[in-house]
ZABALUM-282266 format. One record per residue: z, x, y of N, C-alpha, C in turn. Coordinates in steps of 0.001 Angstrom, whole numbers, plus 500000, padded with zeros to 6 digits. Example, Ala and Ser with C-alpha at 12.3 -4.5 7.8 and 13.67 -1.06 7.14 Angstrom:
# ZABALUM-282266
507800513190494310507800512300495500507800513200496700
507080512850497750507140513670498940507870512900500030
This chain:
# ZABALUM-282266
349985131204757869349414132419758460348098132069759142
348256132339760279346700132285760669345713133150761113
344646133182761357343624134458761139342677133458762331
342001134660763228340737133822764028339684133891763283
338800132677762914337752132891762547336824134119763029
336192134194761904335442135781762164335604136926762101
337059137091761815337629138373761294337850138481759493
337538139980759648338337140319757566339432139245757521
339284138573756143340655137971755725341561139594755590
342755138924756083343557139884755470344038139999753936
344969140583753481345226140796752177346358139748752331
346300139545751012346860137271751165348029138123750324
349607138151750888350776138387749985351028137525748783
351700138246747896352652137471747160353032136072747346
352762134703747290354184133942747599355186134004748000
356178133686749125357297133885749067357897132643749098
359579132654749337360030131571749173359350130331750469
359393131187751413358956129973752413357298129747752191
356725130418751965355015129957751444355315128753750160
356111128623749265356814127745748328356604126677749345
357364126516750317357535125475751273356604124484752004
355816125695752036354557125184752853353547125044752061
353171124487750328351682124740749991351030124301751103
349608124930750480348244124165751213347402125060751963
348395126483752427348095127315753200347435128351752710
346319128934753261345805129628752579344646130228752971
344244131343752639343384132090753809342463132984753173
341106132830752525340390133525751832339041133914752331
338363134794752284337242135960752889336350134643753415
336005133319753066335162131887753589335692131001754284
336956130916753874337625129315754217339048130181754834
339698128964755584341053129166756090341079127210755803
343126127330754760342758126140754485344275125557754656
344077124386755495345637124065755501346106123167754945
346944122409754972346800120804754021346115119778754781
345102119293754030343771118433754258343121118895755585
343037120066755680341981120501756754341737121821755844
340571121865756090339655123251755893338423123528756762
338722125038756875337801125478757897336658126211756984
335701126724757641334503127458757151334707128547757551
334398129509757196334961130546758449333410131149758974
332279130825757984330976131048758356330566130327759624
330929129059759121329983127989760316331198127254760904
331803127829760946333080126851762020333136125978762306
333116125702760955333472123962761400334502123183760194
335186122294760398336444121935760246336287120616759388
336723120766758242336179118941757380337756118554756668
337406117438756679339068116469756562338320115635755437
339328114617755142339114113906753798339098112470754241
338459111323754961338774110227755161338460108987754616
338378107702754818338045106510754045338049105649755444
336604105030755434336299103623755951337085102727755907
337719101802756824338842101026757031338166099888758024
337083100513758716336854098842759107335020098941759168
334249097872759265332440098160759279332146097065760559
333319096329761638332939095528762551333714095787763437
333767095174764697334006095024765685334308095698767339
335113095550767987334916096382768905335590097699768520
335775098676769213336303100264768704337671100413770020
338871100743769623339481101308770329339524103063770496
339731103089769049339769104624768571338993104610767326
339119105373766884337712106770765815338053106272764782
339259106955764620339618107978763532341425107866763917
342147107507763112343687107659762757343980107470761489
345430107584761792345957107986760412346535106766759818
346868106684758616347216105488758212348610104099758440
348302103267758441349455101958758935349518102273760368
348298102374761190348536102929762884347509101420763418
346080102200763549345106101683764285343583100830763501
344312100851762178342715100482761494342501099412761468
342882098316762657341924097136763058340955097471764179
341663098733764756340187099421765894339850100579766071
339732100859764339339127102318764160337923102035763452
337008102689762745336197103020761523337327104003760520
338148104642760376338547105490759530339766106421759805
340092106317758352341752106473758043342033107802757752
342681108791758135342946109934757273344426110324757321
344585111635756232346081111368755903345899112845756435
345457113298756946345495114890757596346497114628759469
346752115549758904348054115835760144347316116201761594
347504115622762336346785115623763721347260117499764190
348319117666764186348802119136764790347600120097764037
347801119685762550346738120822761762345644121119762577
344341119736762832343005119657763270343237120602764300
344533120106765335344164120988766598344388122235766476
345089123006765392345194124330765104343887124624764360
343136123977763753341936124418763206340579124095763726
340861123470765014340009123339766776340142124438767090
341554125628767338341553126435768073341407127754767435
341366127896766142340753129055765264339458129154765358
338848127819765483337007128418765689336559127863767274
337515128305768282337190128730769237336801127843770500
337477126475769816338064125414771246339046125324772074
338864125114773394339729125170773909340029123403774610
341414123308774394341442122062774796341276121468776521
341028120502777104340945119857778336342041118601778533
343482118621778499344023118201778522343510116682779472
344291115250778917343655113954779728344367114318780901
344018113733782202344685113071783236345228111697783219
346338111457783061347372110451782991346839109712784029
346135108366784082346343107139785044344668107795786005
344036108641785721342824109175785999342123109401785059
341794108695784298340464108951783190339351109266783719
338157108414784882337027108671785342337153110065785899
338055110960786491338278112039787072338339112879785485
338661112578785052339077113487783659337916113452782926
337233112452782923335573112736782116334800113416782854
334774113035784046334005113702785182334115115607784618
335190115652784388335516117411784571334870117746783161
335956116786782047335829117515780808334206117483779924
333670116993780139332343116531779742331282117871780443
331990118647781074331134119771781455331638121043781110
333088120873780453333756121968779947333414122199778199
332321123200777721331625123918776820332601123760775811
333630124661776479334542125499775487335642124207774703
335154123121775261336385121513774650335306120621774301
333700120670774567332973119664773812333133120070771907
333142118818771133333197118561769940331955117764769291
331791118471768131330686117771767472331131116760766107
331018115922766052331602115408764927330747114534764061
330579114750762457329571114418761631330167113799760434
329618113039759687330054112241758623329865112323757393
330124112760756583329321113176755205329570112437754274
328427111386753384329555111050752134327834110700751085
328273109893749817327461109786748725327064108306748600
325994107793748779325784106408749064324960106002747707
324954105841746524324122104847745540323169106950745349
324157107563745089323524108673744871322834109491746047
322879109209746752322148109706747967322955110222748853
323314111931749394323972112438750101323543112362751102
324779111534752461324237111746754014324895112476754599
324658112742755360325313113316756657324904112950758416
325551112161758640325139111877759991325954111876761561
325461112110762514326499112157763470327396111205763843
328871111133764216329468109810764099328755108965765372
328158109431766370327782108270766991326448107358766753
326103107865765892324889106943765205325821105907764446
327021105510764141328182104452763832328252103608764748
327774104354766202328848103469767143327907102713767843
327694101292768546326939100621769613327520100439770656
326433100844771858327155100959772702326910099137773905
328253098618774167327869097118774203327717097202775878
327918098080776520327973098559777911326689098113778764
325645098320778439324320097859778514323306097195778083
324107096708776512323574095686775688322944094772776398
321649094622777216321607092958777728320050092780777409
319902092048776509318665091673776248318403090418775691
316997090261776582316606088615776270316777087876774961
317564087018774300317594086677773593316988085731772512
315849085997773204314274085214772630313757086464772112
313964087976772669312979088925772274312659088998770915
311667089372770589311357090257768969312529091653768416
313151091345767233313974091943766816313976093633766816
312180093893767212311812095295767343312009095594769067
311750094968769652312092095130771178313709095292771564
314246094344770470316080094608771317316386095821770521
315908096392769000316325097285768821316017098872769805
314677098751770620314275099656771300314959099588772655
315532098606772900316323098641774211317469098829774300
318293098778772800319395099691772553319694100636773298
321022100864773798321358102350774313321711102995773572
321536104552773494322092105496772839323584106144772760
324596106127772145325776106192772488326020107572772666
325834108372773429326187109590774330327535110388773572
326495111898773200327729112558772083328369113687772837
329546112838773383330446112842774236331793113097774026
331912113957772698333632114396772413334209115413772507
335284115309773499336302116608774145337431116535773359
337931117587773286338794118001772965340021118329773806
340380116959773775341783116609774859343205117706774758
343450117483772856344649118175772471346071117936772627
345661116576772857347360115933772621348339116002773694
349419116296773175350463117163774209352170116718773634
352952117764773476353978117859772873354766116660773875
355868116165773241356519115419773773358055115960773374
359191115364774635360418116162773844361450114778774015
361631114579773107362411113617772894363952114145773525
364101112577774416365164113073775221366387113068774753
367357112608773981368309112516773274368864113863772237
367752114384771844367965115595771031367045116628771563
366654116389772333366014117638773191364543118550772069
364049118384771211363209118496770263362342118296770742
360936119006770687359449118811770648358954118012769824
358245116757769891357321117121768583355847116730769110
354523116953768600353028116540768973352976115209768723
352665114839769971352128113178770158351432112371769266
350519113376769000349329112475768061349926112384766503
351100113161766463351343113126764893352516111623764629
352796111104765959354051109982766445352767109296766186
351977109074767052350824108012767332349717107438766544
349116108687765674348689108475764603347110108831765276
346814108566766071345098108947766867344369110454767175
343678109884766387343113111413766088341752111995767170
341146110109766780339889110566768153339636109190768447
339429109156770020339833107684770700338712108161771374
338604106200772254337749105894772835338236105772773978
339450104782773768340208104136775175341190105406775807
341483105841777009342229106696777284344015106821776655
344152107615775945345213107698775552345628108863775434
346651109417775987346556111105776551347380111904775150
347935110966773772348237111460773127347549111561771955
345756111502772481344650111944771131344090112811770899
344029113734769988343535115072769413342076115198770390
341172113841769990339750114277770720339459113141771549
338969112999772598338499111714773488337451111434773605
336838110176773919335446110314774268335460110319775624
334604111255776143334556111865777509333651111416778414
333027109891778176332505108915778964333340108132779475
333587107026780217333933105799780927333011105116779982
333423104106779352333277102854777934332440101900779206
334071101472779787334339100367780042335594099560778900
335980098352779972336967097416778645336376096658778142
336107096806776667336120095501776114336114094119775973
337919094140775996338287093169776338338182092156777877
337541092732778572336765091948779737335521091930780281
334738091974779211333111091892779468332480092054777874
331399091277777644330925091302776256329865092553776470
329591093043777755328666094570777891329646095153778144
330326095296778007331604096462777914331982097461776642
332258098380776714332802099184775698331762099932774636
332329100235772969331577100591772306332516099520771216
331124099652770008331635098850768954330652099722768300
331030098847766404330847099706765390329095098706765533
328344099600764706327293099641764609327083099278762707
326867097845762571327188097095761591326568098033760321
324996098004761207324228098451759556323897099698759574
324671100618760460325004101845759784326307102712758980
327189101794759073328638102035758500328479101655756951
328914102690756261329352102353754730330636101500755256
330171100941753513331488099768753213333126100311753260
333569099319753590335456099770753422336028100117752586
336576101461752028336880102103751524336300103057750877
334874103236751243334082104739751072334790105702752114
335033106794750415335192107990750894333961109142751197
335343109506752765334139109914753329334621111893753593
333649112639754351334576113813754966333924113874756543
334962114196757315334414114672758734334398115785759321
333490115773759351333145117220759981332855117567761457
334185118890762169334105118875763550333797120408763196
332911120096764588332671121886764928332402121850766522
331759123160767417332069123099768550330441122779768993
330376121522769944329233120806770487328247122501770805
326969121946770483325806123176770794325636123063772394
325029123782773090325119123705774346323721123492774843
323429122475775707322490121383775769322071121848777289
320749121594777321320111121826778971320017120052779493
320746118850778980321247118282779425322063117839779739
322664117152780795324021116511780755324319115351779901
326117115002779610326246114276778849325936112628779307
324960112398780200324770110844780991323023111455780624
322864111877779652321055112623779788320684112539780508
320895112847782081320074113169783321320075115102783135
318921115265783743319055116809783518319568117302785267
């Protein structure tokens, strides 16, 4: 059952046989809760259950689901990609579908569309100490990395670039398998939940131009060593809808 955030819960029935079918579902005067997604219904925003899977190297994607991408993710979750985007569109995102074989045209647009920027935050318990931080304070960005390699360790850290919090809300896109003529959502085949590299079947994108990686050592984004907990801290992520900024997402005003 679903409800838009911000309205009376309704009066939650009985069980029936098909609610049997479906635990997980569930819809009370705070929360709207599906299996491994829950919403707030106060602060709209959307937290999943995940675990650290990698603390190095370059980044393809975010965030997928498990036995997929976690040699070029940071983190694993067992939450159903269709759910997130149904609990994206209860607190009031709207998706910006990719352009196939046009990415720079597709950031260009979506990176100015309000109603599909995403905020996404990290929460977990470190040696007793609760954080919460934005996921791109994880990420380095190797795109502009170029610094003298004689400098003082306080100078290359200040010449760091800032990795630009830059996530749209793409939204996948059903696919119909041709043989049996059936729908099903891409990202739940694919396993990618939130990518870097263009891939038109990921829940959220990053809505910059990287660059590749794999052909330039200033290219791309990578994980950001000594801010990532260790592999296999559990973690939760938290999406809600980006605040709206009197800058652009390249911080030029």
């Amino acid at each position: 059952m679903m409800v838009a955030i911000g309205e009376p819960a309704p009066a939650v029935p009985a069980p029936s046989d098909g609610d049997a079918k479906n635990p997980g579902f569930e819809v009370t005067p705070t929360e709207v809760k599906m299996p491994g997604v829950t919403i707030n219904r106060a602060t709209k925003e959307v937290r999943i259950d995940a675990e650290v899977c990698l603390t190095s190297g370059i980044l393809e994607y975010v965030i997928c689901r498990p036995d997929t991408f976690e040699h070029e993710s940071i983190f694993t979750t067992n939450a159903k990609p269709e759910l997130i985007h149904a609990a994206l569109l209860l607190c009031g995102l709207k998706p910006t579908p990719q352009l196939r074989g046009m990415h720079a045209l597709w950031c260009e647009k979506a990176v100015k569309q309000a109603q599909s920027r995403v905020k996404i935050e990290v929460e977990w318990e470190e040696k007793g100490v609760y954080k919460r931080v934005n996921l791109t304070s994880l990420l380095r960005n190797r795109q502009d990395l170029i610094v003298d390699a004689g400098a003082a360790e306080s100078e290359k850290k200040s010449k760091e670039p800032q990795v630009q919090d830059a996530w749209v809300f793409a939204g996948s896109f059903l696919h119909t398998n041709k043989e049996t003529g059936k729908q099903f959502y891409a990202a739940n085949s694919s396993g990618i939940l939130v990518g870097i590299w263009p891939n038109p079947s990921t829940v959220i994108q990053y809505g910059l131009a990287s660059g590749d990686p794999y052909k330039g050592k200033h290219q791309g984004l990578e994980i950001n060593e000594e801010r990532v907990p260790k592999v296999g801290t559990k973690v939760k992520l938290v999406f809600s809808r980006h605040a709206r900024s009197t800058k652009k997402a390249d911080g030029k005003k």
